[in-house]
VEXPA-270432 format. One line per field, with one value per residue (C-alpha): residue number from 1; residue in three letters; x, z negated, y. Coordinates in Angstrom, 3 decimals, decimal comma. Last residue first. Example, Ala and Ser with C-alpha at 12.3 -4.5 7.8 and 13.67 -1.06 7.14 Angstrom:
% VEXPA-270432
i <- c(2 | 1) $
aa <- c(Ser | Ala) $
x <- c(13,670 | 12,300) $
z <- c(-7,140 | -7,800) $
y <- c(-1,060 | -4,500) $
END
This chain:
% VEXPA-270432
i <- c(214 | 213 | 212 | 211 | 210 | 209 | 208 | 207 | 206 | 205 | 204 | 203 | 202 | 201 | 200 | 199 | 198 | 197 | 196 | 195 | 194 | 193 | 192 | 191 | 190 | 189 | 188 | 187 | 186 | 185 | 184 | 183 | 182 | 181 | 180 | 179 | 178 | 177 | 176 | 175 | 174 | 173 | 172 | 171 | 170 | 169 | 168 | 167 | 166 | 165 | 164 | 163 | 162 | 161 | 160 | 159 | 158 | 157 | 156 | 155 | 154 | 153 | 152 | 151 | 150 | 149 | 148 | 147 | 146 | 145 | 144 | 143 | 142 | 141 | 140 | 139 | 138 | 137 | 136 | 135 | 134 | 133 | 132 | 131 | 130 | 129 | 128 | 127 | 126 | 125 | 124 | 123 | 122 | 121 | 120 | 119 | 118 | 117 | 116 | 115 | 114 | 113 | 112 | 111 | 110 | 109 | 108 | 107 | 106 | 105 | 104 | 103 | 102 | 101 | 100 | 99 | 98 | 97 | 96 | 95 | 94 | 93 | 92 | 91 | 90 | 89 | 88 | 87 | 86 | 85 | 84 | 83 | 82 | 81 | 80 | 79 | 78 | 77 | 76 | 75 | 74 | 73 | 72 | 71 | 70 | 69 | 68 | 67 | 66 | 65 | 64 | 63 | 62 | 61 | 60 | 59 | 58 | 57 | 56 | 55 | 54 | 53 | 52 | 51 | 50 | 49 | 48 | 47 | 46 | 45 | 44 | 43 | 42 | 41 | 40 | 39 | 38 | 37 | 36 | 35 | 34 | 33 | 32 | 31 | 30 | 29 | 28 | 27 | 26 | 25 | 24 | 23 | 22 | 21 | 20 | 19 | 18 | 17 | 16 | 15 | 14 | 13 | 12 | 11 | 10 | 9 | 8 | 7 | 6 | 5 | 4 | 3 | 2 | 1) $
aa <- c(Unk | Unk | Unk | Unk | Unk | Unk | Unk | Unk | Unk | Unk | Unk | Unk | Unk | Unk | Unk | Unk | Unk | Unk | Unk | Unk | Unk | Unk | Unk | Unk | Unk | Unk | Unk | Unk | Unk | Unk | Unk | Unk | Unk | Unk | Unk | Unk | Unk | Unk | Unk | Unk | Unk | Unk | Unk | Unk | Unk | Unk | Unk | Unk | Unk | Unk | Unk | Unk | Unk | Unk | Unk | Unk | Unk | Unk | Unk | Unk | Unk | Unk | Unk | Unk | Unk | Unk | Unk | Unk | Unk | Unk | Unk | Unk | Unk | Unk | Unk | Unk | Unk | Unk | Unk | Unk | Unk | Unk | Unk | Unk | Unk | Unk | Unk | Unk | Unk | Unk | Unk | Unk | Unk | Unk | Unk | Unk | Unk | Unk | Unk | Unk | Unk | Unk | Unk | Unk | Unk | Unk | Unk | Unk | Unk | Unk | Unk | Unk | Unk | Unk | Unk | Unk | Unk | Unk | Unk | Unk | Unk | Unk | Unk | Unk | Unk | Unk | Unk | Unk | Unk | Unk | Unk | Unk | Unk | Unk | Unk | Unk | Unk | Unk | Unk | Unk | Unk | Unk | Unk | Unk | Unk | Unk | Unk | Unk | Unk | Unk | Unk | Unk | Unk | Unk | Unk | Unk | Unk | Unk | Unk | Unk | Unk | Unk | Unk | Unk | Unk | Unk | Unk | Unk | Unk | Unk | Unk | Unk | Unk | Unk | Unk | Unk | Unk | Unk | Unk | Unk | Unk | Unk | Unk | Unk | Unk | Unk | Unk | Unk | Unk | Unk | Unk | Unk | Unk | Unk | Unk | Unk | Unk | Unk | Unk | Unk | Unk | Unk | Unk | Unk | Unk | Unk | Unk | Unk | Unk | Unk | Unk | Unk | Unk | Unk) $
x <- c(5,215 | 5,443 | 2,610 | 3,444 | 0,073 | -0,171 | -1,792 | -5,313 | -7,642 | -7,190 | -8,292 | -8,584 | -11,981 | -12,719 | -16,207 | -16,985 | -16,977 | -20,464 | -22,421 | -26,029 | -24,867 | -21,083 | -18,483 | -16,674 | -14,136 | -13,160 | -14,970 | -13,442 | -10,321 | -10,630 | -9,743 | -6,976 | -5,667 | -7,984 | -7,845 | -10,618 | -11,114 | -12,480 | -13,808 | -11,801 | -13,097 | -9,786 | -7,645 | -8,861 | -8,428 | -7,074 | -7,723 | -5,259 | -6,831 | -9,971 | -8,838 | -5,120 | -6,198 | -3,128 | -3,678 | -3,583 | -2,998 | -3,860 | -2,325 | -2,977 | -1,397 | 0,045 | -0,504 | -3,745 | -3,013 | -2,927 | -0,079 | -1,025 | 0,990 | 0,258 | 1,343 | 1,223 | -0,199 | 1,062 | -0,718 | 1,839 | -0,726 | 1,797 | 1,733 | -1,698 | -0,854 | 2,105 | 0,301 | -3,179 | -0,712 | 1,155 | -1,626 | -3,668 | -0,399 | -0,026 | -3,874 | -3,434 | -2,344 | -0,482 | 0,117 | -4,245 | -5,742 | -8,244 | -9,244 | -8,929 | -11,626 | -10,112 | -6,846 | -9,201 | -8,638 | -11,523 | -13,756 | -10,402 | -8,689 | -12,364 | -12,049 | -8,578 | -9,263 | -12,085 | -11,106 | -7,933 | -4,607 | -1,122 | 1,596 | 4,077 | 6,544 | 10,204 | 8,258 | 7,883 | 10,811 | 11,463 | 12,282 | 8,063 | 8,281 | 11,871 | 10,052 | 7,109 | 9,102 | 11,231 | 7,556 | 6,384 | 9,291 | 9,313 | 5,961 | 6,031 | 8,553 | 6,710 | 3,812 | 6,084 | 7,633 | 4,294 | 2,865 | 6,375 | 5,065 | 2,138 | 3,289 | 6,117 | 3,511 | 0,698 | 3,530 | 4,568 | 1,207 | 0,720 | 3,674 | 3,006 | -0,080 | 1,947 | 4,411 | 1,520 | -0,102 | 2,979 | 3,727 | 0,227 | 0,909 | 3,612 | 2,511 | -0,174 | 2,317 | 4,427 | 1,577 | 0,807 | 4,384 | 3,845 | 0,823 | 2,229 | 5,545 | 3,114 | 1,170 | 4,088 | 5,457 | 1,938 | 2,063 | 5,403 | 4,465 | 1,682 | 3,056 | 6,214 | 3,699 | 2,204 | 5,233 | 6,277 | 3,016 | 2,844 | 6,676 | 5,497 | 2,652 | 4,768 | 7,165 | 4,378 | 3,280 | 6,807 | 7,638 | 4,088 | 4,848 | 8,577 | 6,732 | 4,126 | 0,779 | -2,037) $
z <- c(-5,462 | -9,123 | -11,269 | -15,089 | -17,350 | -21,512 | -24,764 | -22,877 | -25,338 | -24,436 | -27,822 | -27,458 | -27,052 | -23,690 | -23,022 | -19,477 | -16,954 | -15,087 | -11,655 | -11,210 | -9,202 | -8,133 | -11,388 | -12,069 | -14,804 | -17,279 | -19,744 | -19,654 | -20,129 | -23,643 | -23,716 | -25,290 | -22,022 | -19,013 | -15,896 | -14,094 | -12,246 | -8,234 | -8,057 | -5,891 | -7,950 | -8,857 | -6,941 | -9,928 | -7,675 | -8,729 | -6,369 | -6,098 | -3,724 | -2,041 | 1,221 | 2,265 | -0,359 | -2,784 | -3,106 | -5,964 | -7,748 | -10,899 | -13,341 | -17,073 | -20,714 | -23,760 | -27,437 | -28,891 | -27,826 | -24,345 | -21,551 | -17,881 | -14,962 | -11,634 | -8,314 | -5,590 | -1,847 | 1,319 | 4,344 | 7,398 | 7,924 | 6,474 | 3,260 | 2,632 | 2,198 | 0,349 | -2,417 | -2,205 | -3,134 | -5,934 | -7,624 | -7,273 | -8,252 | -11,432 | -12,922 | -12,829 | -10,699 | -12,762 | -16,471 | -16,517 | -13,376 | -11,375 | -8,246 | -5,150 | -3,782 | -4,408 | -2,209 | 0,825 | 2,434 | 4,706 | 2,204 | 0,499 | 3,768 | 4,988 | 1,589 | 1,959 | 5,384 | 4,274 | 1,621 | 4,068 | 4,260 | 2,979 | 4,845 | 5,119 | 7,793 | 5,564 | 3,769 | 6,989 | 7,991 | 5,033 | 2,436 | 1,159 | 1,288 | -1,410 | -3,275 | -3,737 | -4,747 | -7,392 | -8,472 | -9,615 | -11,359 | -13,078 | -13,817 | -15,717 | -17,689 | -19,180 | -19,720 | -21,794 | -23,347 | -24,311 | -25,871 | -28,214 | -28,924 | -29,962 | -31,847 | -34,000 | -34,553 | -36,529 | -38,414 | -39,529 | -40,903 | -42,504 | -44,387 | -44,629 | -46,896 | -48,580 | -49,399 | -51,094 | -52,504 | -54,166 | -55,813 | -57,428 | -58,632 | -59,882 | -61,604 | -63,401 | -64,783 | -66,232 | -67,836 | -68,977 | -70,707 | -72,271 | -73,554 | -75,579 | -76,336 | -78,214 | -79,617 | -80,852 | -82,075 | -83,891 | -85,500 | -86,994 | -88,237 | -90,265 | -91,251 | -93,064 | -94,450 | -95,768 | -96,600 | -99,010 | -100,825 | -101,482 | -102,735 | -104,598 | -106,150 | -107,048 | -108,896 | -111,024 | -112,404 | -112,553 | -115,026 | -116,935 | -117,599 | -118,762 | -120,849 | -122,368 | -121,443 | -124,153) $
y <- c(-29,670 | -30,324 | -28,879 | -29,185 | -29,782 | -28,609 | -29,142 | -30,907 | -32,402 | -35,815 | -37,153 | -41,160 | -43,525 | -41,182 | -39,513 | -40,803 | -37,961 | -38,085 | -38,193 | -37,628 | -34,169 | -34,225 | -34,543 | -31,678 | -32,459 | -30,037 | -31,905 | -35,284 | -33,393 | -31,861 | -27,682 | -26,753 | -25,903 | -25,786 | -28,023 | -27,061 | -30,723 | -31,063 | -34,808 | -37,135 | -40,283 | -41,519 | -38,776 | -36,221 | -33,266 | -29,318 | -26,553 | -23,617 | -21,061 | -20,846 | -19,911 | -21,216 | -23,929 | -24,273 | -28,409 | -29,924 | -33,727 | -35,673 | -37,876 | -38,168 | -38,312 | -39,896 | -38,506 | -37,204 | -33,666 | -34,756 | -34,066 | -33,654 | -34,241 | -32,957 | -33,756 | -31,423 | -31,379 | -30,451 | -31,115 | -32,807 | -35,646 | -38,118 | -35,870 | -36,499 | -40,200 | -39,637 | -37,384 | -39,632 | -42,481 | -40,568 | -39,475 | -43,359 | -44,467 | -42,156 | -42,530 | -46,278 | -49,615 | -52,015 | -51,024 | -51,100 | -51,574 | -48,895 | -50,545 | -48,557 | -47,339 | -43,342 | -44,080 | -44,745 | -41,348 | -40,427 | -38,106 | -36,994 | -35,627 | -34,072 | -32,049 | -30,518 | -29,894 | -27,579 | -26,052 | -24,937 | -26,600 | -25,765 | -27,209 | -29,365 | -30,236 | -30,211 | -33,903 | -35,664 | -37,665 | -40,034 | -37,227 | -37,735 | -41,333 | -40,907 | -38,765 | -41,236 | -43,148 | -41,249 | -39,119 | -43,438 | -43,882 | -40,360 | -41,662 | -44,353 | -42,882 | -40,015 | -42,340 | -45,081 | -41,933 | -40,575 | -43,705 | -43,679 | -40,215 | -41,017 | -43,895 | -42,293 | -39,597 | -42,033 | -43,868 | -39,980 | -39,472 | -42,943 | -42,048 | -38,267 | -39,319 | -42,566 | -40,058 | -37,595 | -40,821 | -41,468 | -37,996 | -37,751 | -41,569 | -39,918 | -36,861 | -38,818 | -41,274 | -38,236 | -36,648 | -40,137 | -40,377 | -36,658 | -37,547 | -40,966 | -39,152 | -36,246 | -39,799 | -41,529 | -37,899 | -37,429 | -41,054 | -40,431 | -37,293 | -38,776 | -42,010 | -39,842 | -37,690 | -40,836 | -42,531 | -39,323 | -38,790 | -42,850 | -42,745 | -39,285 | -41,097 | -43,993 | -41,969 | -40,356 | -43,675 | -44,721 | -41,703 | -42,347 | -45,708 | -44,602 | -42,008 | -44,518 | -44,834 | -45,316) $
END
């Protein structure tokens, strides 16, 4: 038979247990409430990193179009300085505008379209600037235009304001007539002559924008 002092420890120990498990109990819901809340956390900023990695990659992307468009820019406010200075060297206050017709004999005996295209050495702003100064000798006026892409970078054409068709825009590579249109891509506003085609470039040049300089 227990005693009372048994009995007192017996009941002692139960209240110990009682206590330690309660004490278990709420300790192992704050570990896991802390547990949550640090995953929560976690979650949030992996969410938060791919977001800067997003406008990362997105600001890389825009740092290097418009890096390409400086390069362009450049390229040809060197290649507009000569061919300003051929145009102011005893020629350039005799211009005029010429009809459809003398636009078109000038491009079927100009040479400027032969020419070789070459990367950083001979492209879309010397063949413009060449079939500029070489109209010019003949006292026709003609303007060069510069077109900006969506994609970054840009091209080089030319126009003549026909006396009787109006303004009429020339790719000088091929000396196709172009509709320039904006927001439109360029390849496709190109009028290539029957069993001809515009080659469907790598890059977008959906057109944003084009500045005629006469």
């Amino acid at each position: 038979m227990i005693d009372r002092h048994s009995h007192s420890k017996f009941w002692l120990a139960i209240a110990i247990l009682a206590v330690v498990t309660v004490v278990s109990m709420v300790t192992a819901a704050l570990v896991s409430s802390e547990l949550n809340g640090t995953h929560v956390q976690l979650t949030n900023l992996e969410r938060e990193l791919a977001t800067t990695q997003v406008e990362l990659a997105t600001g890389e992307t825009e740092l290097n179009a418009t890096e390409g468009l400086v390069e362009y820019l450049e390229a040809t406010l060197s290649n507009l300085q000569v061919n300003y200075a051929r145009l102011t060297a005893g020629y350039g206050y005799v211009l005029r505008d010429p009809t459809y017709r003398e636009m078109s004999d000038f491009l079927a005996r100009d040479e400027t379209s032969e020419r070789e295209y070459i990367e950083e050495e001979y492209a879309c702003v010397d063949f413009a600037a060449d079939v500029k100064a070489n109209v010019a000798k003949e006292g026709i006026r003609c303007a060069y235009v510069i077109i900006e892409y969506r994609g970054g970078g840009g091209h080089a054409i030319v126009a003549f304001d026909t006396t009787d068709e109006g303004l009429v825009f020339i790719e000088p590579q091929f000396d196709w007539e172009v509709g320039l249109e904006i927001g439109r891509p360029y390849y496709q506003c190109v009028k290539p002559p029957p069993g001809r085609y515009m080659a469907t470039p790598d890059d977008d040049d959906t057109i944003t924008r084009f500045i005629v300089i006469w």
